[in-house]
N, C-alpha and C positions, 0 to 999 in steps of 0.2 A: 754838690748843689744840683738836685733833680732841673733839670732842661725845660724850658718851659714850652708849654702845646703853641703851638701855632693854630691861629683861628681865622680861617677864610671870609673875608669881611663877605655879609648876606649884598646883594646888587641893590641900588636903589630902588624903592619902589614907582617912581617912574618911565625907570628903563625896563621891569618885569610887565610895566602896563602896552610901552610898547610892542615888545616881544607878542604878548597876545594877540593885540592889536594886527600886529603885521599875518602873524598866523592865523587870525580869522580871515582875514581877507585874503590869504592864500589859498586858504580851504575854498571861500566862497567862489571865489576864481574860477577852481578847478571843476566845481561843484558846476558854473555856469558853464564850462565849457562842455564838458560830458553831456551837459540838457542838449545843448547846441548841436553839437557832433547827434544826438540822436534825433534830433527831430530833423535836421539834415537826411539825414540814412533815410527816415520814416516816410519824407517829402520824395526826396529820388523813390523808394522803392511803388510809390502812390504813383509818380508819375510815371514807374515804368509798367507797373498794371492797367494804367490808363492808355499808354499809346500803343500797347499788345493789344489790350479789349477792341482800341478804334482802329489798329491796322488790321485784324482778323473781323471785323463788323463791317463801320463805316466807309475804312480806306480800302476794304477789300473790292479787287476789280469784279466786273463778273460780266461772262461775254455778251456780248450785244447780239441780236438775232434779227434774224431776216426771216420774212413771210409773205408768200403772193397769197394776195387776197383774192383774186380774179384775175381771169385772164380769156379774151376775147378774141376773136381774127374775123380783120375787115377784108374785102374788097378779093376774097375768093372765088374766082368766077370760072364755072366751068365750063368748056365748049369740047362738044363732042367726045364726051369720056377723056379729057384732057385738061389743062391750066391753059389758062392767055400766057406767053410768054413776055409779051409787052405790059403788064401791069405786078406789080409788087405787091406780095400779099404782105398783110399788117397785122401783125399780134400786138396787142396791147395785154400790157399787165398792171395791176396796182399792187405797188412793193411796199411794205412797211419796216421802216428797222427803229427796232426798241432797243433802248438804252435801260438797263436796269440800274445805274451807276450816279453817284452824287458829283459824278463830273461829266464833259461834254465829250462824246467820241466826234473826232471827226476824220474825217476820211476823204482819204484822196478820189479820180477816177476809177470807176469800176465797169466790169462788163457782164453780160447777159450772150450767151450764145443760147443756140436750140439747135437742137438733133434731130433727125430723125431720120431712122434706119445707119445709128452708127455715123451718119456724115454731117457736118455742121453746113445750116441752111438760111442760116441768119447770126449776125452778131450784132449789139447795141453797143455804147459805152456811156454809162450814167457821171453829169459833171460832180465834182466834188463837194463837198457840206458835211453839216455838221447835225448832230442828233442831241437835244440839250439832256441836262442833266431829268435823269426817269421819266423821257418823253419819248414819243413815238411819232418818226417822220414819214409823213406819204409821200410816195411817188409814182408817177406814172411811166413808166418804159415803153418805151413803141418801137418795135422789131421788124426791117424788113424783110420778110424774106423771098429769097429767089426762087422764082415758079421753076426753074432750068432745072437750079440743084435738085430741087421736090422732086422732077420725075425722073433724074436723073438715078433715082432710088430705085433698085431691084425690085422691093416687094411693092412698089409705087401703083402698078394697073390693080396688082393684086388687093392692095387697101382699098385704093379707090371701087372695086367691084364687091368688098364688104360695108363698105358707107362708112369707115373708122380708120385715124390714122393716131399711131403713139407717137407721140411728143416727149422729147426729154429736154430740160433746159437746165443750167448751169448757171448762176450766178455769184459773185465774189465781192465781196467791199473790204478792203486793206485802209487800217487806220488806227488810231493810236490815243488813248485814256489816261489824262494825266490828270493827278490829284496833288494842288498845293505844289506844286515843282517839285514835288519826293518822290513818289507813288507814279511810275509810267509802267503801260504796258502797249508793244506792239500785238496788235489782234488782225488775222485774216478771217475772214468770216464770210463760208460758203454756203449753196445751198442748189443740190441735188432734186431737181423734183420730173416724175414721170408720168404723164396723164395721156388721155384719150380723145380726140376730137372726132365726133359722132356730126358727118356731114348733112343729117337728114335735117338735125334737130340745131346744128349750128353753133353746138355748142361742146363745155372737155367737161368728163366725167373721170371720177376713178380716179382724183389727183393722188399719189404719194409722194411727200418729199422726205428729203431727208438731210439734216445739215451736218455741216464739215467744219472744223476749227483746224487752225494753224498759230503757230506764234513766233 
C-alpha cells in the first residue's frame, strides 16, 4: 500500500498578514533610522564648517596697535647754553590703541620711557583700561624728564650747538583678548619710535617708529 504524501498545512491568512505587517514596519524603522543618522552627520559636519569659518574670520584675534599721534615738550628753558636744573621738562604725547577685534582688550599698567643718547631720561606709567570692541582709545601721557640726566649726555653741548636733539621712546601695553570665554590670547604690544626735536622751531620732525609684538 503506496504511503501517503504528507502535506504541510499553508499558515493562516491572518498570521501571513501579520508577518508583513511587522516586516514593513521593520523595514520603515531602519529606513528612518539611516535618514536620522544622516542628517545628524550632515548637521555636525555644517556645524563644524561653521565654527572653522568663525574661528579663522570672526573669532580670529588680531593684534591691537599702538600709535603717537603727537608729541610735544613744555617748560624747556634755556639759560646760558644750558637746562634750569630746577624745572622738569614735560613731553606730552597723544597715544592711540586700536582694537581691531569683536572683543574688548584690556590691559593692565604700561610704560613710556625716552632716551636719549643711549640713557633713559624720563619714564611714565599709563593706568590700566580697556579698549572696546573696533574702537580706538586716546590717551594723553605726560613725561618728565630730568634736565641732570639731558646734559649728563655726552653728545649733550654738541646737540645743543646744532639746535636738534634725537629722541627715542619705548612704549609697551601688556593685555589680553578674550572671545566668549573660549578664544584668549595674551598680547604685549610695543612700540619703538625715533624722532628729532628742532630747538629753533620747537618742535620733532622725522618721526619713525616701529612696533614690537610679544605673546
Amino acid at each position: 500500500m503506496a504511503e501517503q504524501q504528507q502535506v504541510k498545512p499553508l499558515a493562516p491568512a491572518a498570521f501571513r498578514d501579520e508577518e508583513e505587517v511587522l516586516s514593513t514596519q521593520l523595514n520603515l524603522r531602519k529606513r528612518r533610522y539611516v535618514q536620522c543618522c544622516g542628517c545628524i552627520s550632515a548637521l555636525s559636519l555644517i556645524l563644524a564648517v561653521v565654527v572653522l569659518v568663525l574661528f579663522f574670520t570672526v573669532f580670529r584675534i588680531h593684534d591691537p596697535k599702538i600709535k603717537i599721534n603727537s608729541v610735544t615738550i613744555q617748560r624747556l628753558e634755556l639759560i646760558n647754553g644750558s637746562l634750569r636744573n630746577d624745572v622738569n621738562v614735560t613731553l606730552l604725547a597723544d597715544v592711540s590703541v586700536t582694537n581691531p577685534n569683536v572683543a574688548t582688550f584690556k590691559f593692565s599698567n604700561s610704560t613710556t620711557l625716552i632716551y636719549y643718547g643711549g640713557r633713559v631720561i624720563g619714564e611714565a606709567i599709563h593706568l590700566q583700561g580697556q579698549a572696546k570692541a573696533r574702537r580706538t582709545l586716546l590717551r594723553n601721557v605726560t613725561v618728565e624728564l630730568d634736565p641732570e640726566k639731558i646734559q649728563a649726555v655726552p653728545s649733550f653741548r654738541s646737540d645743543l650747538n646744532s639746535g636738534a636733539f634725537s629722541i627715542s621712546s619705548y612704549s609697551t601695553i601688556s593685555g589680553r583678548v578674550k572671545i566668549l570665554k573660549i578664544v584668549k590670547k595674551r598680547v604685549v604690544v610695543g612700540l619703538n619710535c625715533t624722532t628729532t626735536y628742532r630747538i629753533s622751531g620747537r618742535q620733532f620732525v622725522g618721526e619713525s617708529c616701529r612696533p614690537e609684538l610679544d605673546f
